[in-house]
PDB file of N, H, CA, C and O in Angstrom:
ATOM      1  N   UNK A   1      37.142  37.006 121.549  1.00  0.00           N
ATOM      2  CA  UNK A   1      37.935  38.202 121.397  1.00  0.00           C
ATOM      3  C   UNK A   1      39.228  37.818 120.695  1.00  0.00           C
ATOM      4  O   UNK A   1      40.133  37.142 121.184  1.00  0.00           O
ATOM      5  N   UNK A   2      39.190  38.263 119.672  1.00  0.00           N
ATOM      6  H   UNK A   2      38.455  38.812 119.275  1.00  0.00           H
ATOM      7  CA  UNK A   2      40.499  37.867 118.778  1.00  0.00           C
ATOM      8  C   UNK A   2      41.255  39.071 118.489  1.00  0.00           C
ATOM      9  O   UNK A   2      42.430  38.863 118.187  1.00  0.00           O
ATOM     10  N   UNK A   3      40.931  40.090 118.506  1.00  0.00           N
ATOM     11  H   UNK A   3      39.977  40.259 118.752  1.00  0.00           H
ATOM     12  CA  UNK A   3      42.181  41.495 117.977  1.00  0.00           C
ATOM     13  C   UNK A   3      41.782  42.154 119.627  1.00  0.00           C
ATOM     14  O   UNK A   3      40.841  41.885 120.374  1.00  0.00           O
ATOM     15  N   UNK A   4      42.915  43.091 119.782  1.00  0.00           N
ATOM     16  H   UNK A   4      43.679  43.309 119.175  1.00  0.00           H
ATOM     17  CA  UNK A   4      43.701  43.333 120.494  1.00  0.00           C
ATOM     18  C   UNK A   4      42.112  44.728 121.350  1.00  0.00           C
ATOM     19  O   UNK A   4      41.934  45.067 122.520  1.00  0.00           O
ATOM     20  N   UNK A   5      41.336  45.117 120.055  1.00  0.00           N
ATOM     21  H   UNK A   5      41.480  44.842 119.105  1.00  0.00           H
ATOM     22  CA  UNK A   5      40.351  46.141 120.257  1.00  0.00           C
ATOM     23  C   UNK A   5      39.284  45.463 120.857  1.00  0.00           C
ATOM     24  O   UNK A   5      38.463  46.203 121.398  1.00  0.00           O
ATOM     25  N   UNK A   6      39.066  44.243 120.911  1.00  0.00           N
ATOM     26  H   UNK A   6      39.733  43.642 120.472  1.00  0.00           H
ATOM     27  CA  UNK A   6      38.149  42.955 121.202  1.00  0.00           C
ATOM     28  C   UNK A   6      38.022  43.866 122.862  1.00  0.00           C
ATOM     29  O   UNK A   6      37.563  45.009 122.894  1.00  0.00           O
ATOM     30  N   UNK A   7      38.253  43.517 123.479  1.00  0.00           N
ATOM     31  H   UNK A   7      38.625  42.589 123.453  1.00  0.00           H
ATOM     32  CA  UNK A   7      38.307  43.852 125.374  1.00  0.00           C
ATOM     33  C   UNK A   7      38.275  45.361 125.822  1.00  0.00           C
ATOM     34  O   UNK A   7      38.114  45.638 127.011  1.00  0.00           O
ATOM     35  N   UNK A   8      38.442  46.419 124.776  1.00  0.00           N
ATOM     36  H   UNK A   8      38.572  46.194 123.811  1.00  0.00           H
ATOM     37  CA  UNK A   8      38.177  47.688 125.068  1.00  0.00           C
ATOM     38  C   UNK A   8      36.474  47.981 124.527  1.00  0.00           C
ATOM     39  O   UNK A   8      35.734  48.767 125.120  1.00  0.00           O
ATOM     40  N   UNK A   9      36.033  47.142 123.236  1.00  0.00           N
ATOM     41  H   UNK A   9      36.634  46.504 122.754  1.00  0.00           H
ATOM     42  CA  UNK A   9      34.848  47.134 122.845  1.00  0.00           C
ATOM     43  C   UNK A   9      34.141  46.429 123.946  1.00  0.00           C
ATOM     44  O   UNK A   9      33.144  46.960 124.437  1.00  0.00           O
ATOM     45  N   UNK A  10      34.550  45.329 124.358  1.00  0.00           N
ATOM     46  H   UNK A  10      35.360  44.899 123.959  1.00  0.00           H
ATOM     47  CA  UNK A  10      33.460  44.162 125.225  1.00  0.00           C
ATOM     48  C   UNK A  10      32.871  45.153 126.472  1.00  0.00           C
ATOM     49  O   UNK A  10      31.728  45.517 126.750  1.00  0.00           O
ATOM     50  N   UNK A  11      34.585  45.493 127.274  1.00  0.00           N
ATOM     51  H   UNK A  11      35.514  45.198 127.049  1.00  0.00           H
ATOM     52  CA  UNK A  11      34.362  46.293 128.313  1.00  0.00           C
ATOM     53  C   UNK A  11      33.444  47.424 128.475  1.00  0.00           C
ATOM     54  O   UNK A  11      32.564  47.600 129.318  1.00  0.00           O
ATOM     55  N   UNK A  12      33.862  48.219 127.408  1.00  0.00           N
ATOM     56  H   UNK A  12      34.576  48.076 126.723  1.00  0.00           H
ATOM     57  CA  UNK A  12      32.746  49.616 127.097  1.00  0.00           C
ATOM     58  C   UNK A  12      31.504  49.176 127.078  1.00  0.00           C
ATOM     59  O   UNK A  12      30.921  49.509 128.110  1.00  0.00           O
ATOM     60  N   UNK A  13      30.587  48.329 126.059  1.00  0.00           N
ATOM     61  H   UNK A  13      31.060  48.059 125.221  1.00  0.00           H
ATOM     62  CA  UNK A  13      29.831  47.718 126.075  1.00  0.00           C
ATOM     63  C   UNK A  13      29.030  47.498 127.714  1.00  0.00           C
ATOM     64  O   UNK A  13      27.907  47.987 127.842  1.00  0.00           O
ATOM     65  N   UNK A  14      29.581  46.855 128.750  1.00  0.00           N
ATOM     66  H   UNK A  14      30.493  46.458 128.646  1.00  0.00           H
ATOM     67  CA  UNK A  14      28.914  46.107 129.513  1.00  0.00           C
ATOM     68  C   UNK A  14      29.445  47.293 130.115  1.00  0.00           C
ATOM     69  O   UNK A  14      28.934  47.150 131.225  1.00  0.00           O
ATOM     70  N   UNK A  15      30.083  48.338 130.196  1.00  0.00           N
ATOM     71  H   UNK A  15      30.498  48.454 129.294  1.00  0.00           H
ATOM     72  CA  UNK A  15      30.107  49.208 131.573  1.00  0.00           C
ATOM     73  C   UNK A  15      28.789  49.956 130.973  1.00  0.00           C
ATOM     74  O   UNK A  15      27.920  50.174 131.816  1.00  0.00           O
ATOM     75  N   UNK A  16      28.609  50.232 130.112  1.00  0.00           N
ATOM     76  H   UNK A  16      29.315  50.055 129.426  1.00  0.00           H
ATOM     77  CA  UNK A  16      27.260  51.325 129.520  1.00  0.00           C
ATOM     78  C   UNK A  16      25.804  50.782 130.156  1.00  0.00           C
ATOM     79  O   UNK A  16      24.738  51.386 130.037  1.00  0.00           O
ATOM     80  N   UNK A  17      26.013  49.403 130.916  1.00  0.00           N
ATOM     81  H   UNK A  17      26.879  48.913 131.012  1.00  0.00           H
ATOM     82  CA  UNK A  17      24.720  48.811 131.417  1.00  0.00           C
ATOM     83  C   UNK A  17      24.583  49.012 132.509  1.00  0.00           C
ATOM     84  O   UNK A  17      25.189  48.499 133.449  1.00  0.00           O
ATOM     85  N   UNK A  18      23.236  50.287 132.530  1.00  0.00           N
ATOM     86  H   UNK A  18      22.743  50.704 131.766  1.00  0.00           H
ATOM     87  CA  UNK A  18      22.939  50.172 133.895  1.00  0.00           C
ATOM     88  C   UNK A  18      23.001  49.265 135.418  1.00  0.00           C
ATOM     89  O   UNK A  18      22.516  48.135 135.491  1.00  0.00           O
ATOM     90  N   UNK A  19      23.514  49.790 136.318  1.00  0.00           N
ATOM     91  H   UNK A  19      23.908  50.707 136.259  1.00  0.00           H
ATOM     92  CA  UNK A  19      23.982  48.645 137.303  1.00  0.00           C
ATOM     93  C   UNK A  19      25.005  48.356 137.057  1.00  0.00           C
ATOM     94  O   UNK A  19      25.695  49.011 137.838  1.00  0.00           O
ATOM     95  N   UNK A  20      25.882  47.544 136.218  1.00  0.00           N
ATOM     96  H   UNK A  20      25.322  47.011 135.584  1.00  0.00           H
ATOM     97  CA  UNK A  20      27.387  47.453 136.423  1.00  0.00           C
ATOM     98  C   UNK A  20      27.890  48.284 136.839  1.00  0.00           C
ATOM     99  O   UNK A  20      27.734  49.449 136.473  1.00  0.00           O
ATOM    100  N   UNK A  21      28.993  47.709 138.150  1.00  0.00           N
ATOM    101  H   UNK A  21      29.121  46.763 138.448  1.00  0.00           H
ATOM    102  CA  UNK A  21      29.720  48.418 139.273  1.00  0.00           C
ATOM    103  C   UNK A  21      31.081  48.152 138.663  1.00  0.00           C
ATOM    104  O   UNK A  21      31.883  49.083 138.719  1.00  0.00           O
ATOM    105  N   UNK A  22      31.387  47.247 138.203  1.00  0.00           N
ATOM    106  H   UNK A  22      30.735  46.490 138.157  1.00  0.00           H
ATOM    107  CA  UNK A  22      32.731  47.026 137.655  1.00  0.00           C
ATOM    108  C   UNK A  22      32.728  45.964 136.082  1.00  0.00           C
ATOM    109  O   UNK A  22      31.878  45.307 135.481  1.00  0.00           O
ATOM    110  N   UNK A  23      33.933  46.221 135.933  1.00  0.00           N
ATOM    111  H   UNK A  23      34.624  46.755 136.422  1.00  0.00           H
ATOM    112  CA  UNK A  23      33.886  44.721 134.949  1.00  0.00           C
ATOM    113  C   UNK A  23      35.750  44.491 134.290  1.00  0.00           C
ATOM    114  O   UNK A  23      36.437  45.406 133.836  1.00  0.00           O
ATOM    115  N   UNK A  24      36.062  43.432 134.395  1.00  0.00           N
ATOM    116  H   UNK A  24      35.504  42.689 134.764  1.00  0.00           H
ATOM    117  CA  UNK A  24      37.485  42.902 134.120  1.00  0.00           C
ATOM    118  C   UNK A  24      37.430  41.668 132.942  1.00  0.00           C
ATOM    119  O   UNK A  24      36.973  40.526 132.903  1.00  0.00           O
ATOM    120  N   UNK A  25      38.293  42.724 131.841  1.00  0.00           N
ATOM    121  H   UNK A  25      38.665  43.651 131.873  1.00  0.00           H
ATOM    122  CA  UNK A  25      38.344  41.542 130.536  1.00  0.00           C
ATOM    123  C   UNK A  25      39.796  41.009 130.466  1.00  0.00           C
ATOM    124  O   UNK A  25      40.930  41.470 130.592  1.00  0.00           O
ATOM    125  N   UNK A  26      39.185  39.757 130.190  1.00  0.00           N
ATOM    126  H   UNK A  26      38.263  39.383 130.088  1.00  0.00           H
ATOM    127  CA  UNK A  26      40.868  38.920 130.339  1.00  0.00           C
ATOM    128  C   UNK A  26      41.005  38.407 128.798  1.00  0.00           C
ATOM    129  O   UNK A  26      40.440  37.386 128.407  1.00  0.00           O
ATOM    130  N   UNK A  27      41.879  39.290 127.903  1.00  0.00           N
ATOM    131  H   UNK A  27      42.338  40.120 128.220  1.00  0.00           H
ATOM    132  CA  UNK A  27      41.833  38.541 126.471  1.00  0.00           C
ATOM    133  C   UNK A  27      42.500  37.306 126.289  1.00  0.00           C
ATOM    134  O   UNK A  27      42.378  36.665 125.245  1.00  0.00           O
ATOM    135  N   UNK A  28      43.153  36.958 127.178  1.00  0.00           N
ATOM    136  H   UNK A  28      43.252  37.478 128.026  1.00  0.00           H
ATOM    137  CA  UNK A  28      43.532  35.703 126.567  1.00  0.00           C
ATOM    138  C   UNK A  28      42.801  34.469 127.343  1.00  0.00           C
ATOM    139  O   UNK A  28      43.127  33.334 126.995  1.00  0.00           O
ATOM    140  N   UNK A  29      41.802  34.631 128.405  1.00  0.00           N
ATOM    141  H   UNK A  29      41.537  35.553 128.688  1.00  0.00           H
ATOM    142  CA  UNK A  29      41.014  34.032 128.604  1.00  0.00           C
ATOM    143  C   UNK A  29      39.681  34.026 127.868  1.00  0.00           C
ATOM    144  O   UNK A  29      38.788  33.197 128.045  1.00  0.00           O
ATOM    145  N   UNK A  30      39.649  35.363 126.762  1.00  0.00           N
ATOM    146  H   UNK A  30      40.374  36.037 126.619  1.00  0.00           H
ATOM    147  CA  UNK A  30      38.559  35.492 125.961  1.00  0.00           C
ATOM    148  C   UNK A  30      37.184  35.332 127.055  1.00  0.00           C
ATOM    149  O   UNK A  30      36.195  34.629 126.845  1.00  0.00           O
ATOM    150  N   UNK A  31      37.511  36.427 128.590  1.00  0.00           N
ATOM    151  H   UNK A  31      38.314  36.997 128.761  1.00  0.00           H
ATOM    152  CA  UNK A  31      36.134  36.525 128.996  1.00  0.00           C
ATOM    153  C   UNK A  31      36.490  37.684 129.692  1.00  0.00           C
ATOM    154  O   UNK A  31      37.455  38.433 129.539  1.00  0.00           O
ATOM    155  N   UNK A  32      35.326  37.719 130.676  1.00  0.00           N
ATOM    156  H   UNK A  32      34.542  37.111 130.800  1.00  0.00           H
ATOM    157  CA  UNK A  32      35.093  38.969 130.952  1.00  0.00           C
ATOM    158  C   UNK A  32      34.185  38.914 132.803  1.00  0.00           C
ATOM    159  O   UNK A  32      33.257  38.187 133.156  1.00  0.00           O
ATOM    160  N   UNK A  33      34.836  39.837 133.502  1.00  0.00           N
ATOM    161  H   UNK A  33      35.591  40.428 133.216  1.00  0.00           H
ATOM    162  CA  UNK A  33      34.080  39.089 135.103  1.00  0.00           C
ATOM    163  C   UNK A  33      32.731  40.376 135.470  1.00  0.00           C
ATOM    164  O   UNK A  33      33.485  41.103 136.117  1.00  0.00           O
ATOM    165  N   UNK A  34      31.825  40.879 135.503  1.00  0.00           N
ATOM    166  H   UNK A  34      31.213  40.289 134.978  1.00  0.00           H
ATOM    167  CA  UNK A  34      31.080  41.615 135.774  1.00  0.00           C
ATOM    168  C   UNK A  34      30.690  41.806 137.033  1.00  0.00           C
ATOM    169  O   UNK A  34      29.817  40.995 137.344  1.00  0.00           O
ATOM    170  N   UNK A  35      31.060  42.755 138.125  1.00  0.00           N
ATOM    171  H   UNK A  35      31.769  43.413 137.872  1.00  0.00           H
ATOM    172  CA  UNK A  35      29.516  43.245 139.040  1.00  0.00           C
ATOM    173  C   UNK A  35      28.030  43.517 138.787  1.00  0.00           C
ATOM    174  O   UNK A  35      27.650  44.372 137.988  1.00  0.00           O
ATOM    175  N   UNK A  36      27.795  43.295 138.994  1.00  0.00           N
ATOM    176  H   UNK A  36      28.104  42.599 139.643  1.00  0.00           H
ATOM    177  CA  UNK A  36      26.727  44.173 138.994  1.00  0.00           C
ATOM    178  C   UNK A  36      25.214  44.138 140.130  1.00  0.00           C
ATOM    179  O   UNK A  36      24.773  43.170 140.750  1.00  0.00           O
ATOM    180  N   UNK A  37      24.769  45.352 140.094  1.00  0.00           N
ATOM    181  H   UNK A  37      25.128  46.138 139.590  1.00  0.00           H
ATOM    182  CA  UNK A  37      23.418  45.116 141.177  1.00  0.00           C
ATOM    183  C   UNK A  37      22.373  44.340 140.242  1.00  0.00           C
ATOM    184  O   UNK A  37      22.129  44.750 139.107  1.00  0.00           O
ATOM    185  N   UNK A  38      21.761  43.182 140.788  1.00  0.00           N
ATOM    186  H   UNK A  38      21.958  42.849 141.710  1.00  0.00           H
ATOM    187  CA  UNK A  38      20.812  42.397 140.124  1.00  0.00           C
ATOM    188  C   UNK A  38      19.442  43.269 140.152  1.00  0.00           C
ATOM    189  O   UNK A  38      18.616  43.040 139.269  1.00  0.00           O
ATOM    190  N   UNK A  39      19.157  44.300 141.170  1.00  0.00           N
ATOM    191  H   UNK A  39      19.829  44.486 141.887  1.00  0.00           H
ATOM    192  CA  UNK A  39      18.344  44.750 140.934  1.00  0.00           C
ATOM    193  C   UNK A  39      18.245  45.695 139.886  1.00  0.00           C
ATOM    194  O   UNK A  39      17.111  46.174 139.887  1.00  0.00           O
ATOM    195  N   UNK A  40      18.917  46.133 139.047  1.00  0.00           N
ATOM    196  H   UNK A  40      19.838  45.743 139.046  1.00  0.00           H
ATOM    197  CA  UNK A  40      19.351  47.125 138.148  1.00  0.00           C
ATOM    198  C   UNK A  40      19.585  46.254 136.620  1.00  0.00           C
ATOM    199  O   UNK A  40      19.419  46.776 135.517  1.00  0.00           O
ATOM    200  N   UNK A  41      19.898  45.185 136.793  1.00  0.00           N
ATOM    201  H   UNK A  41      20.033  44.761 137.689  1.00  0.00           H
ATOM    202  CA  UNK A  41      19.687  44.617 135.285  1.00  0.00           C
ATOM    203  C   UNK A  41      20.018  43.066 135.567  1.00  0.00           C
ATOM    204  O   UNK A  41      19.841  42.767 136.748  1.00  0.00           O
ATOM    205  N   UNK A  42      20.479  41.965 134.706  1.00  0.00           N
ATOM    206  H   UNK A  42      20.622  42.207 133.747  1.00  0.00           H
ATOM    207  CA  UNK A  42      20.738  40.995 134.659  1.00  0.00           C
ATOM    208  C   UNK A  42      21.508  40.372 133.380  1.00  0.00           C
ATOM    209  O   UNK A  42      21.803  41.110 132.440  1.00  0.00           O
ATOM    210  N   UNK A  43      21.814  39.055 133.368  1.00  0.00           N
ATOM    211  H   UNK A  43      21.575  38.455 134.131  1.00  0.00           H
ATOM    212  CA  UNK A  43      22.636  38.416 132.562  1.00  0.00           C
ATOM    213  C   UNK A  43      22.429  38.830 131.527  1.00  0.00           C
ATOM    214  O   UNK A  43      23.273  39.379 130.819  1.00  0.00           O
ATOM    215  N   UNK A  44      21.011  38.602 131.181  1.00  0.00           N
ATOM    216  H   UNK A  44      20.326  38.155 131.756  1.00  0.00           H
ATOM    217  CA  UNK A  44      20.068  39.104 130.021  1.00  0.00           C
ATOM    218  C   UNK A  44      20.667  40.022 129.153  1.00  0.00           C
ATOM    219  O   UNK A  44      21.209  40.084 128.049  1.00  0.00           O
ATOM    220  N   UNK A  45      20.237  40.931 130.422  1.00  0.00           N
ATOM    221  H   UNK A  45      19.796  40.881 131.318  1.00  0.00           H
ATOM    222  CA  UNK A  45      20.818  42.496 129.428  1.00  0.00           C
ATOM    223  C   UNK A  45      22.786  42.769 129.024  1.00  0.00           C
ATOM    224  O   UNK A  45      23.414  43.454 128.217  1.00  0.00           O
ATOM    225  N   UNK A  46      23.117  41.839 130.064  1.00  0.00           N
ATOM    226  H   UNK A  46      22.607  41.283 130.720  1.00  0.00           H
ATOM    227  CA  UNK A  46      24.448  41.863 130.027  1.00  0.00           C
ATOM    228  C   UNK A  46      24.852  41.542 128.145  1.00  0.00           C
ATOM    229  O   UNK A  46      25.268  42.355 127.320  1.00  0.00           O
ATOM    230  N   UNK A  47      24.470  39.801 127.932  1.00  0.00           N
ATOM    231  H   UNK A  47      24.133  39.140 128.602  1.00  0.00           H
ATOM    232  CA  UNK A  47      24.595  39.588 127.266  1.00  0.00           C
ATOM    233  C   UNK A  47      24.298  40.220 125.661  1.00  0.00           C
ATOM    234  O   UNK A  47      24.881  40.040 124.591  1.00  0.00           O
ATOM    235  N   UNK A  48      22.697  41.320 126.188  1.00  0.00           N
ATOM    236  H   UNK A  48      22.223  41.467 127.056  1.00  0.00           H
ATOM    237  CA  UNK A  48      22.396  41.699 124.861  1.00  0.00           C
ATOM    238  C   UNK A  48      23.527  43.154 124.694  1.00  0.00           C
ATOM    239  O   UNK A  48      23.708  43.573 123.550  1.00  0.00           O
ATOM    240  N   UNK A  49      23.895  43.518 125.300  1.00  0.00           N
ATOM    241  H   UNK A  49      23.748  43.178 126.229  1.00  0.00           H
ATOM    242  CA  UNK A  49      24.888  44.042 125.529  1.00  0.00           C
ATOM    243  C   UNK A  49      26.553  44.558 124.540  1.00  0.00           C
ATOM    244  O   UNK A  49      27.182  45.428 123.938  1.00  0.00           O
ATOM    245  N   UNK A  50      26.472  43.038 125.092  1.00  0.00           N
ATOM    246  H   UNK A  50      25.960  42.331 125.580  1.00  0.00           H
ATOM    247  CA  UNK A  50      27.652  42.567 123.877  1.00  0.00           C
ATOM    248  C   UNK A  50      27.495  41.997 122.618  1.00  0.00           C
ATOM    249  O   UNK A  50      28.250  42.191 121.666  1.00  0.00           O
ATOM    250  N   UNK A  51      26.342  41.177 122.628  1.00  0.00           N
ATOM    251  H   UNK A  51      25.729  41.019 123.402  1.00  0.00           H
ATOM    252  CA  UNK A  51      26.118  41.221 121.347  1.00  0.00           C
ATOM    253  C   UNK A  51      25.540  42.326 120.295  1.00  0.00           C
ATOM    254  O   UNK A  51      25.418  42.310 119.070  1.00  0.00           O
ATOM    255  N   UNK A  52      25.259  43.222 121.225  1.00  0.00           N
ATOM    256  H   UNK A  52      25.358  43.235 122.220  1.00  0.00           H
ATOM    257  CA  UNK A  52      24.768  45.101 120.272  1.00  0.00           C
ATOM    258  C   UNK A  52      26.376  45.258 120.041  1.00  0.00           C
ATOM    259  O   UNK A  52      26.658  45.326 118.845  1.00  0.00           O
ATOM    260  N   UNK A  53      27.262  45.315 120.747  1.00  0.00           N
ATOM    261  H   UNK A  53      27.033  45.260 121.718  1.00  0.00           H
ATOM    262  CA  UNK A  53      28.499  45.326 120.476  1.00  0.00           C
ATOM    263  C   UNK A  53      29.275  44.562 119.783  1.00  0.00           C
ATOM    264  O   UNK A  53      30.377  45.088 119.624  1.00  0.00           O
ATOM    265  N   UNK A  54      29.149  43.323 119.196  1.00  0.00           N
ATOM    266  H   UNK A  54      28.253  42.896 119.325  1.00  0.00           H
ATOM    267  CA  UNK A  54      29.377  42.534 117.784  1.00  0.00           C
ATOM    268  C   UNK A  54      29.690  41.401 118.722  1.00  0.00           C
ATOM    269  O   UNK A  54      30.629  40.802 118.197  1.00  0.00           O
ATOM    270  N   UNK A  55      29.452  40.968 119.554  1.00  0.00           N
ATOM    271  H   UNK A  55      28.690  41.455 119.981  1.00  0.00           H
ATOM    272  CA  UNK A  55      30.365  39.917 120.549  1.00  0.00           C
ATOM    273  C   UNK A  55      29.172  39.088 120.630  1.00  0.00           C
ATOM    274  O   UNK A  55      28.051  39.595 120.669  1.00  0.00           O
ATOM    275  N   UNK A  56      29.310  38.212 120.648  1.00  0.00           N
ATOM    276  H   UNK A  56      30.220  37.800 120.617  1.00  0.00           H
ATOM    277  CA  UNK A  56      28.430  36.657 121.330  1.00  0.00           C
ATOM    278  C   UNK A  56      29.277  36.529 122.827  1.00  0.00           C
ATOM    279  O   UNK A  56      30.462  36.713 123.104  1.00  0.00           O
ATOM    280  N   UNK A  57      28.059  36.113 123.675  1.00  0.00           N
ATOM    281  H   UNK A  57      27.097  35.963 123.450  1.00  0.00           H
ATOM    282  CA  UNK A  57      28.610  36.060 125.208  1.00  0.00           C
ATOM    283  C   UNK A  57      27.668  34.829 125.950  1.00  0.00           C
ATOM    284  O   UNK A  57      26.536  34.779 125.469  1.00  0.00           O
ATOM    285  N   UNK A  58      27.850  34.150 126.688  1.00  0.00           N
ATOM    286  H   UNK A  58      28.769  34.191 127.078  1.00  0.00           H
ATOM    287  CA  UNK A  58      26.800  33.461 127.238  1.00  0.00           C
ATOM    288  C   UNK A  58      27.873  33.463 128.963  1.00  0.00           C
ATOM    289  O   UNK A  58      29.051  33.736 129.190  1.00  0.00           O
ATOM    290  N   UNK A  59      26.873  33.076 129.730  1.00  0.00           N
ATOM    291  H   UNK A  59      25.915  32.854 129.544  1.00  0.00           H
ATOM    292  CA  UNK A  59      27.487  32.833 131.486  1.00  0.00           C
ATOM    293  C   UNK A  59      28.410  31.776 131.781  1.00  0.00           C
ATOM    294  O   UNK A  59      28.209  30.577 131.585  1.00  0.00           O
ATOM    295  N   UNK A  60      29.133  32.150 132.123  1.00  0.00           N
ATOM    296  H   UNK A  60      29.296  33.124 132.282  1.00  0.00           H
ATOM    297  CA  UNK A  60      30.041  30.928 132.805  1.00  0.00           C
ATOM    298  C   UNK A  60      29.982  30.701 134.608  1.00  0.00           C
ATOM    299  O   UNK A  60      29.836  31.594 135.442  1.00  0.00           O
ATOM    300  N   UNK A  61      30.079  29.822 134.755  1.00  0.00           N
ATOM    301  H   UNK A  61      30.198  29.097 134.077  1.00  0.00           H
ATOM    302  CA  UNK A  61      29.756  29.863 136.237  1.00  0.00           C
ATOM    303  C   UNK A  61      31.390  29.279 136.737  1.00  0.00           C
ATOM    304  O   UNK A  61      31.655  29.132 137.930  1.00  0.00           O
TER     305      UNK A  61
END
């Protein structure tokens, strides 16, 4: 996330995924923390997510 629109796109993005209960973008940590019910989707979809949204994302633990 490099411009300032970076974390309103990411966010929108991953709230539009079924199951996410929440989600918190930290731009200058360039990430992003997700809820979500596992029964309702997963990383997977998280990730394809953001990348439909122009973003590359992978898990951090």
């Amino acid at each position: 996330m490099i411009r300032a629109v970076c974390p309103v796109t990411v966010k929108a993005a991953l709230a539009k995924v079924d199951g996410v209960a929440r989600v918190d973008v930290a731009f200058e940590k360039r990430e992003a923390v997700v809820t979500f019910d596992e029964a309702k989707t997963s990383v997977e979809k998280l990730t394809r997510a953001t990348a439909e949204a122009g973003y590359s994302s992978s898990l951090k633990l």
